[in-house]
PAMIKE-655112 format. One record per atom (N, C-alpha, C): residue number from 1; chain; atom name; x, z, y negated. Coordinates in Angstrom, 1 decimal, padded with zeros to 4 digits. Layout:
BEGIN
+------+-------+------+--------+--------+--------+
! resi ! chain ! name !      X !      Z !      Y !
+------+-------+------+--------+--------+--------+
!  NUM !     A !   CA !      X !      Z !      Y !
...
+------+-------+------+--------+--------+--------+
! end
This chain:
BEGIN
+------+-------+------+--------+--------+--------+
! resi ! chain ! name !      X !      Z !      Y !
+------+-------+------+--------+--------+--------+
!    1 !     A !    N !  015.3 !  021.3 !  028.8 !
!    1 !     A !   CA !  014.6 !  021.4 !  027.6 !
!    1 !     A !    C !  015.4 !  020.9 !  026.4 !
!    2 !     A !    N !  016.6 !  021.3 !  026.7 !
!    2 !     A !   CA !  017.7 !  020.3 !  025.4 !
!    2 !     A !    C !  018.1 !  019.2 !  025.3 !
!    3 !     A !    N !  017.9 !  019.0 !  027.1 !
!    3 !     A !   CA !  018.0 !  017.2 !  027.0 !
!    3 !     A !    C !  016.4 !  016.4 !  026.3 !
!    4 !     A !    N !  015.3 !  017.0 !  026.5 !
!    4 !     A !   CA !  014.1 !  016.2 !  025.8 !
!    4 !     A !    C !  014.6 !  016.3 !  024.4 !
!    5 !     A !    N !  014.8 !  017.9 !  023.7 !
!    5 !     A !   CA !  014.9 !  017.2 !  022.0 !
!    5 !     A !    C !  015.9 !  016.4 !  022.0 !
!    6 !     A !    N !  017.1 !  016.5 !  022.3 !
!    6 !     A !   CA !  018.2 !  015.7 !  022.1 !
!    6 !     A !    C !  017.5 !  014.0 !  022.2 !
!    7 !     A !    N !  016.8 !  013.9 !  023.3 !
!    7 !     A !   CA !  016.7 !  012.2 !  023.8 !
!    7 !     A !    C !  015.4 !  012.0 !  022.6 !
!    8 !     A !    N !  014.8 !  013.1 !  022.1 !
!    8 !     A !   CA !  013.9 !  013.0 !  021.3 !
!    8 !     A !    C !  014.1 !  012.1 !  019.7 !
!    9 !     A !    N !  015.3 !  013.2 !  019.3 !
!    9 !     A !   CA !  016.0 !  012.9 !  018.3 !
!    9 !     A !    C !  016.5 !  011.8 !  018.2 !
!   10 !     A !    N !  016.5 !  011.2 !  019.4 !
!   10 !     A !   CA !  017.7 !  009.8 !  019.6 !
!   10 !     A !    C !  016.3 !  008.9 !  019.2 !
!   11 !     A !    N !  015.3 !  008.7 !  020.1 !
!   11 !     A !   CA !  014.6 !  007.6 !  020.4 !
!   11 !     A !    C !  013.9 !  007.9 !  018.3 !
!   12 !     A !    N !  013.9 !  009.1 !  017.8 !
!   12 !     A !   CA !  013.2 !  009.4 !  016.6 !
!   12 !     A !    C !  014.2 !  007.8 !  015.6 !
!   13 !     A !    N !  015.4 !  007.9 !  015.8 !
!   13 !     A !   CA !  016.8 !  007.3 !  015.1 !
!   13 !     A !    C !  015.9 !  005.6 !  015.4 !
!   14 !     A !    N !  015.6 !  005.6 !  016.6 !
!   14 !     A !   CA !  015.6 !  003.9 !  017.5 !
!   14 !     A !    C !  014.5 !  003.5 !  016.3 !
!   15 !     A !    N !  013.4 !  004.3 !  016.2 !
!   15 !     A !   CA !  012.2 !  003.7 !  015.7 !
!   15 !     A !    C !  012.0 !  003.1 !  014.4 !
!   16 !     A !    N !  012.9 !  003.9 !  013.6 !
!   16 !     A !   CA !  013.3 !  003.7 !  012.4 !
!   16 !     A !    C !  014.1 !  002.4 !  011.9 !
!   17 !     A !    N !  014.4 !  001.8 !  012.5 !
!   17 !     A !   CA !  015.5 !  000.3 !  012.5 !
!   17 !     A !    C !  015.0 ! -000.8 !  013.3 !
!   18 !     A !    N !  013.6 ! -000.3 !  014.0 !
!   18 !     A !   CA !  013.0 ! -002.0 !  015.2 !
!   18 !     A !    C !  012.1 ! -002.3 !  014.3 !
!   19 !     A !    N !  012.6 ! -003.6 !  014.4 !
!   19 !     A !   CA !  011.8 ! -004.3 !  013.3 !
!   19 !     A !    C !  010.8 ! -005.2 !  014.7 !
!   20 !     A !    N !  009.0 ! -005.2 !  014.5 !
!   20 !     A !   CA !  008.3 ! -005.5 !  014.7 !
!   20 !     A !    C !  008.3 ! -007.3 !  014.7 !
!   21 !     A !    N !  007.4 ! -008.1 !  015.4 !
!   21 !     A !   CA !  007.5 ! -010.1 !  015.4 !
!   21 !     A !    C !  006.9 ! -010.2 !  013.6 !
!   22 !     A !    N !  006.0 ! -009.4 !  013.3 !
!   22 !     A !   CA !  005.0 ! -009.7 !  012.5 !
!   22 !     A !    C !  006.1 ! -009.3 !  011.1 !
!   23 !     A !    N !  007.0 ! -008.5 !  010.9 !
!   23 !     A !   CA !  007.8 ! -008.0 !  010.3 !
!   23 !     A !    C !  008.6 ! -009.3 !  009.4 !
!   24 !     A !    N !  008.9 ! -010.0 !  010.7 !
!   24 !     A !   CA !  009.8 ! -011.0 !  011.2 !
!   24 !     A !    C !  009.1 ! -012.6 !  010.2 !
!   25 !     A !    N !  008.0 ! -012.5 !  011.2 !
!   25 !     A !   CA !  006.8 ! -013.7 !  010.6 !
!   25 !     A !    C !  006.8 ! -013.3 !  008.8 !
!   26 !     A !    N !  006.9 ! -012.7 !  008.5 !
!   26 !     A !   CA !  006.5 ! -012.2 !  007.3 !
!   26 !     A !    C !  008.0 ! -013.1 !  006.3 !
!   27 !     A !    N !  009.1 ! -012.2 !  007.0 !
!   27 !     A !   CA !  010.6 ! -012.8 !  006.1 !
!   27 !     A !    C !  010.1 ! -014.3 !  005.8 !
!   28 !     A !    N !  010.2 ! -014.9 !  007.4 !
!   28 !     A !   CA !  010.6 ! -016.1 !  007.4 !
!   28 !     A !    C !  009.1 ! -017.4 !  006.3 !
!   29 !     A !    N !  007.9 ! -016.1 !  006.4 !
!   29 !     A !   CA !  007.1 ! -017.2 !  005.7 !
!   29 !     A !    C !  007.3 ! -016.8 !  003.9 !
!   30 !     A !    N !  007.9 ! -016.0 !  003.3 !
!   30 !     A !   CA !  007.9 ! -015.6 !  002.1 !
!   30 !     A !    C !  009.5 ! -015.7 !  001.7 !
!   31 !     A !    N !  010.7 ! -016.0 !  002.5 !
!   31 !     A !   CA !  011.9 ! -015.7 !  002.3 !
!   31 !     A !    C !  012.3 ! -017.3 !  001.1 !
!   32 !     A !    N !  013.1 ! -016.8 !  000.7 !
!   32 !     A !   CA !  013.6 ! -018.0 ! -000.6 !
!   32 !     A !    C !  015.3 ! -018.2 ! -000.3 !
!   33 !     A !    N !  015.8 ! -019.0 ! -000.8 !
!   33 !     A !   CA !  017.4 ! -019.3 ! -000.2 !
!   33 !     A !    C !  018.5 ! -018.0 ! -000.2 !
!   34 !     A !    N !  018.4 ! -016.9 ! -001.5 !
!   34 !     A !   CA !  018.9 ! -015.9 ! -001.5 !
!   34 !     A !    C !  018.9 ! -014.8 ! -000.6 !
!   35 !     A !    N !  017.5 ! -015.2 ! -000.1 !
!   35 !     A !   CA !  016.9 ! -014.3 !  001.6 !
!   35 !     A !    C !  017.6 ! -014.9 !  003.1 !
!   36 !     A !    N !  017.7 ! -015.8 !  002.4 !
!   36 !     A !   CA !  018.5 ! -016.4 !  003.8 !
!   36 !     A !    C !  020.0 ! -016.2 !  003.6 !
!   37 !     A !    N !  020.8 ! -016.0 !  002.9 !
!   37 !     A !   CA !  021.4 ! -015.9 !  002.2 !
!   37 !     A !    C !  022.2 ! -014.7 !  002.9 !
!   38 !     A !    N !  021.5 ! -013.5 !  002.5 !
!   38 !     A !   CA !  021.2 ! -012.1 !  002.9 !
!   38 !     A !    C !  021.0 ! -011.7 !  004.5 !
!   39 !     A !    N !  020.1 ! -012.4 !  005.3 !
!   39 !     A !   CA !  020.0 ! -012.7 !  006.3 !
!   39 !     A !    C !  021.2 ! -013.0 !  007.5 !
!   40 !     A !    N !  021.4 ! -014.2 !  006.8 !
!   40 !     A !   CA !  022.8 ! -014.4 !  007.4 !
!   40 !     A !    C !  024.5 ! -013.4 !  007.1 !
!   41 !     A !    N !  024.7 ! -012.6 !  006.3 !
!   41 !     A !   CA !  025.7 ! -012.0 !  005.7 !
!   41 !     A !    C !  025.4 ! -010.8 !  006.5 !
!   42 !     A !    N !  024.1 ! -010.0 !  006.0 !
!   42 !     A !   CA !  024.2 ! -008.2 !  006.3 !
!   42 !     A !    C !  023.1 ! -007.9 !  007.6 !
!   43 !     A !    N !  022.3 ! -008.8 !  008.1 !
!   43 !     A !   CA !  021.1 ! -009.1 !  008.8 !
!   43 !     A !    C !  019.6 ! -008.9 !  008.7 !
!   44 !     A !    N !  019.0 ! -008.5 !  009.2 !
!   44 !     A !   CA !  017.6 ! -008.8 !  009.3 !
!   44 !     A !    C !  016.8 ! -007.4 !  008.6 !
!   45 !     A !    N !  017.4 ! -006.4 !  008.9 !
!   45 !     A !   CA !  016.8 ! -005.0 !  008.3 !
!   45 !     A !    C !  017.6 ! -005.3 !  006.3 !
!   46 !     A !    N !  018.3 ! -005.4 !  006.4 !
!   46 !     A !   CA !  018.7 ! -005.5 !  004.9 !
!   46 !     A !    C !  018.0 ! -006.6 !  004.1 !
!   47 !     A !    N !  018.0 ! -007.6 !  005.0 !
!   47 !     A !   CA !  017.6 ! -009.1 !  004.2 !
!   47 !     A !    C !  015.9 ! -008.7 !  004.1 !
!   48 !     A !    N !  015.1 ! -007.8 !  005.1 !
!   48 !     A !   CA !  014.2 ! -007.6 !  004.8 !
!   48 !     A !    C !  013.4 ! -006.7 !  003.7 !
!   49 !     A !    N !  014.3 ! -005.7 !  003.3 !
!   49 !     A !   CA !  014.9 ! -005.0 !  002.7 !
!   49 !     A !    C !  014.5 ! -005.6 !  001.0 !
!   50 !     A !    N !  015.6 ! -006.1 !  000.8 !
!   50 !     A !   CA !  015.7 ! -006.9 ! -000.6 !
!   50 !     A !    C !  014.8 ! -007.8 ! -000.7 !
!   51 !     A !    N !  014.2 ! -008.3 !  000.2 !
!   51 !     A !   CA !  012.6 ! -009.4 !  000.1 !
!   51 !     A !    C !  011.4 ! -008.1 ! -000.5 !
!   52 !     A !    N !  011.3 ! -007.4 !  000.2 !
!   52 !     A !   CA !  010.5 ! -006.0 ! -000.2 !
!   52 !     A !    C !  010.7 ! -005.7 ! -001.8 !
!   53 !     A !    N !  012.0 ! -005.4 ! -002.3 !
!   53 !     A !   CA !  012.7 ! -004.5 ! -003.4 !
!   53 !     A !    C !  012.4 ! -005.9 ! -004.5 !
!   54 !     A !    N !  012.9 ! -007.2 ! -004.1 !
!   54 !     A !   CA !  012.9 ! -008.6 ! -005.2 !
!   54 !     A !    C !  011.1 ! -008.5 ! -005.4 !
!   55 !     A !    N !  010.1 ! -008.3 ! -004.4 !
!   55 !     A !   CA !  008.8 ! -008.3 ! -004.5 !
!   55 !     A !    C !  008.5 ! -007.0 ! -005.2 !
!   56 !     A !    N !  008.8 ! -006.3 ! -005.2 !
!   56 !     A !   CA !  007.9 ! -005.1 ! -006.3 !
!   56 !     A !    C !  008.5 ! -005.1 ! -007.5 !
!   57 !     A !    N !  009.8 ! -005.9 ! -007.8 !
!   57 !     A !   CA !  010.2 ! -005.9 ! -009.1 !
!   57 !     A !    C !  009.0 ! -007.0 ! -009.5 !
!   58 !     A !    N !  009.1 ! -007.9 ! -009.0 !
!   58 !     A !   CA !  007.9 ! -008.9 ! -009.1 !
!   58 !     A !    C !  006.6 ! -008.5 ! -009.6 !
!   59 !     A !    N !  006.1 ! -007.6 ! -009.0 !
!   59 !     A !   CA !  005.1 ! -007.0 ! -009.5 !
!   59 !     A !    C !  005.0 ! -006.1 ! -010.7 !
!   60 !     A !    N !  005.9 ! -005.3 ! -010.9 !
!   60 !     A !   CA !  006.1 ! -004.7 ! -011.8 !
!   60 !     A !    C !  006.0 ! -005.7 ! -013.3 !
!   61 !     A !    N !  006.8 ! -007.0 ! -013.3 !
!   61 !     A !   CA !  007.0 ! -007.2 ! -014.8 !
!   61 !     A !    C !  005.9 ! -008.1 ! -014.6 !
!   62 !     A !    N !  004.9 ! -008.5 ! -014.4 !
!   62 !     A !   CA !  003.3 ! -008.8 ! -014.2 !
!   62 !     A !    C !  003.3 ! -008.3 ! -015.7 !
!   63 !     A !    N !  002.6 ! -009.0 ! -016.7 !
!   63 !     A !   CA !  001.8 ! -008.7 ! -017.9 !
!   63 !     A !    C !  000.9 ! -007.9 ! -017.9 !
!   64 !     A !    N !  000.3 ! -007.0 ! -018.5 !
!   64 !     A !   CA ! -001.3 ! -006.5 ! -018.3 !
!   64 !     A !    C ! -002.0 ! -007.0 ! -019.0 !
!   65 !     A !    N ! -003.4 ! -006.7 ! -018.3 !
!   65 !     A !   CA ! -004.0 ! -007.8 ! -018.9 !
!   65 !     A !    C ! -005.0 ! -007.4 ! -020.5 !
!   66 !     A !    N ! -005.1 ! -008.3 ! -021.1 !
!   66 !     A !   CA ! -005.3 ! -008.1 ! -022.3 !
!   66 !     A !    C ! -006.6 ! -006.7 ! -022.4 !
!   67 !     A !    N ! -006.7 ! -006.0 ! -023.5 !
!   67 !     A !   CA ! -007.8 ! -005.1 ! -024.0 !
!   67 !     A !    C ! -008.3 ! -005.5 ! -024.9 !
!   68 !     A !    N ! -009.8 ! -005.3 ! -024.8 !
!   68 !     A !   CA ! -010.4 ! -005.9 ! -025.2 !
!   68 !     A !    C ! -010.5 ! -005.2 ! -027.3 !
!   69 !     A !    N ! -010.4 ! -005.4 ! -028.0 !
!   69 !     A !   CA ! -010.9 ! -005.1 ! -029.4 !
!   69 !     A !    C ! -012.0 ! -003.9 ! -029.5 !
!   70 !     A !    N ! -012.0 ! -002.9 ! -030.4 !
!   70 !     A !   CA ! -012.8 ! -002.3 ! -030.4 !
!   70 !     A !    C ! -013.9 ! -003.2 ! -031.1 !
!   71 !     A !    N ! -015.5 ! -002.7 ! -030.9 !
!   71 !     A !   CA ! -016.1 ! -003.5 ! -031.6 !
!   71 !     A !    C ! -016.9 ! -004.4 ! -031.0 !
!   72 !     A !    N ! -016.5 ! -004.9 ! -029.9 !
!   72 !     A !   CA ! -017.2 ! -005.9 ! -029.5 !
!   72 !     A !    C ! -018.3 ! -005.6 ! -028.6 !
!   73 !     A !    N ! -019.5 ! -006.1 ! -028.2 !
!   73 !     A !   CA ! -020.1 ! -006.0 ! -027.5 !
!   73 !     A !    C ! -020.3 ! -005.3 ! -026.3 !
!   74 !     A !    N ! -021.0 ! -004.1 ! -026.0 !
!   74 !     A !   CA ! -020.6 ! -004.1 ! -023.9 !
!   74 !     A !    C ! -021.9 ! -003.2 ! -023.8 !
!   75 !     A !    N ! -022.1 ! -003.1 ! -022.4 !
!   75 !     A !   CA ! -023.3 ! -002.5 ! -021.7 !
!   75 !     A !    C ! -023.1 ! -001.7 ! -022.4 !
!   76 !     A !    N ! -024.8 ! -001.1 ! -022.3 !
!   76 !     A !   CA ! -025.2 !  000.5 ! -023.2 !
!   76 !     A !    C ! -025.4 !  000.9 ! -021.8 !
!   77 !     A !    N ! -025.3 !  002.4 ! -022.0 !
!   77 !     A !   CA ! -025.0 !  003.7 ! -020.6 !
!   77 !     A !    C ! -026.6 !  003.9 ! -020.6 !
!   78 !     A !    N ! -027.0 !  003.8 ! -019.4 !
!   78 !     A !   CA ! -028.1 !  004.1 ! -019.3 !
!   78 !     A !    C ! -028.3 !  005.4 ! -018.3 !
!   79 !     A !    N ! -029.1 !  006.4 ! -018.8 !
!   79 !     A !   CA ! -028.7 !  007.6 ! -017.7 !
!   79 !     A !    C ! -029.4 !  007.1 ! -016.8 !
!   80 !     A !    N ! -028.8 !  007.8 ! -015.5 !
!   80 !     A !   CA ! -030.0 !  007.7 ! -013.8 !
!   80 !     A !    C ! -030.9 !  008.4 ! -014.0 !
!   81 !     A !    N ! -032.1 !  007.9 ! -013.5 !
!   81 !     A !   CA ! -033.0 !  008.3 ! -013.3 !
!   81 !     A !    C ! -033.5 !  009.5 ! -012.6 !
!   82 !     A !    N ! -034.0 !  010.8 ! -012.3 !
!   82 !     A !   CA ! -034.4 !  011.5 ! -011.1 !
!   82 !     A !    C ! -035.0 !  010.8 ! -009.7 !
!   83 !     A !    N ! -034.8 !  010.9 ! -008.8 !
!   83 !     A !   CA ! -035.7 !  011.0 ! -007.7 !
!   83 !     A !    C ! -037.0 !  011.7 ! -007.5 !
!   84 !     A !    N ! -038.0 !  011.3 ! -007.8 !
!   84 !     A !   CA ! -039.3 !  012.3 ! -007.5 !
!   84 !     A !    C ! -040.0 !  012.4 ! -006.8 !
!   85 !     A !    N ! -039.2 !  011.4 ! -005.6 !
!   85 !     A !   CA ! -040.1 !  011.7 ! -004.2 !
!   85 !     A !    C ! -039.6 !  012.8 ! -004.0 !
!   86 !     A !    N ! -038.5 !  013.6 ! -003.7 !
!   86 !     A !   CA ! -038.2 !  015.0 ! -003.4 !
!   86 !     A !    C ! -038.3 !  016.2 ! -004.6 !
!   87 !     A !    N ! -039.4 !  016.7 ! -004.1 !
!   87 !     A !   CA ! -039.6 !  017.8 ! -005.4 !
!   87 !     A !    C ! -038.6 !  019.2 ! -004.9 !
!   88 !     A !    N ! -038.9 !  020.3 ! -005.5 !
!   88 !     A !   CA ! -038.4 !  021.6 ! -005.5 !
!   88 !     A !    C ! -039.4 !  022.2 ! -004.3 !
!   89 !     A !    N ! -038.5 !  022.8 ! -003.5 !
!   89 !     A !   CA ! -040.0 !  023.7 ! -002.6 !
!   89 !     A !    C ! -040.9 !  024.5 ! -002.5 !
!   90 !     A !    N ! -041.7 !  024.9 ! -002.0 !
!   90 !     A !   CA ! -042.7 !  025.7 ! -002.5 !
!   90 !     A !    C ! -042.5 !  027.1 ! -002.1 !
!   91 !     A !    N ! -041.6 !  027.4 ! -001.4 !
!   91 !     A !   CA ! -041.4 !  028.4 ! -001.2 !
!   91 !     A !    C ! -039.5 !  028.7 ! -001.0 !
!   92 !     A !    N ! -039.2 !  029.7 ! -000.8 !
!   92 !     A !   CA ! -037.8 !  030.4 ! -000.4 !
!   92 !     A !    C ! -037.3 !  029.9 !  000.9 !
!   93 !     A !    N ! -036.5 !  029.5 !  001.4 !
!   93 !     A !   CA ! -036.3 !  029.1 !  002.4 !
!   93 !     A !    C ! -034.9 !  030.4 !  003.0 !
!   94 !     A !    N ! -035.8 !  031.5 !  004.0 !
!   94 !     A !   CA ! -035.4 !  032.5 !  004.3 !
!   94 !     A !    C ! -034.3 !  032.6 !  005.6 !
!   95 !     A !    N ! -033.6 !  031.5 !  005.9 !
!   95 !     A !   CA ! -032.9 !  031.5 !  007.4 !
!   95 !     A !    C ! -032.1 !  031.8 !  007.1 !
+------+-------+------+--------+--------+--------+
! end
């Protein structure tokens, strides 16, 4: 029983660092010379790494997009309507 968690714990370590083909496909179709760069120096989990970390800074300094002025034009709220094919019932429903 100590050898399963032990080999458990071990294979838990393996999963965490195997980098998948699609993982892979991904570097090589979005990587820029700094990626390769990285790739070559520290390897493939780091270089993949910093392609991840360079891309969300990416997203982050994205502009937002403009707001509109108060004032201007926009749909009026129209309330929903009821359903009145289903009425209330006619009696107590006793189950």
């Amino acid at each position: 029983m100590l050898a399963t968690f032990g080999l458990s714990r071990l294979e838990a370590g393996l999963v965490d660092d195997t980098l998948t083909a699609r993982d892979v496909a991904e570097f090589f179709e979005q990587a820029e010379a700094v990626d390769m760069s990285t790739l070559a120096r520290e390897g493939m989990p780091e270089a993949l790494d910093c392609l991840h970390r360079r891309r969300a800074e990416y997203v982050i300094e994205e502009p937002a997009p403009p707001v509109k002025p108060p004032g201007l034009p926009r749909p009026r709220h129209r309330h929903s309507r009821t359903n009145r094919q289903f009425g209330p019932p006619r009696h107590a429903n006793r189950v």
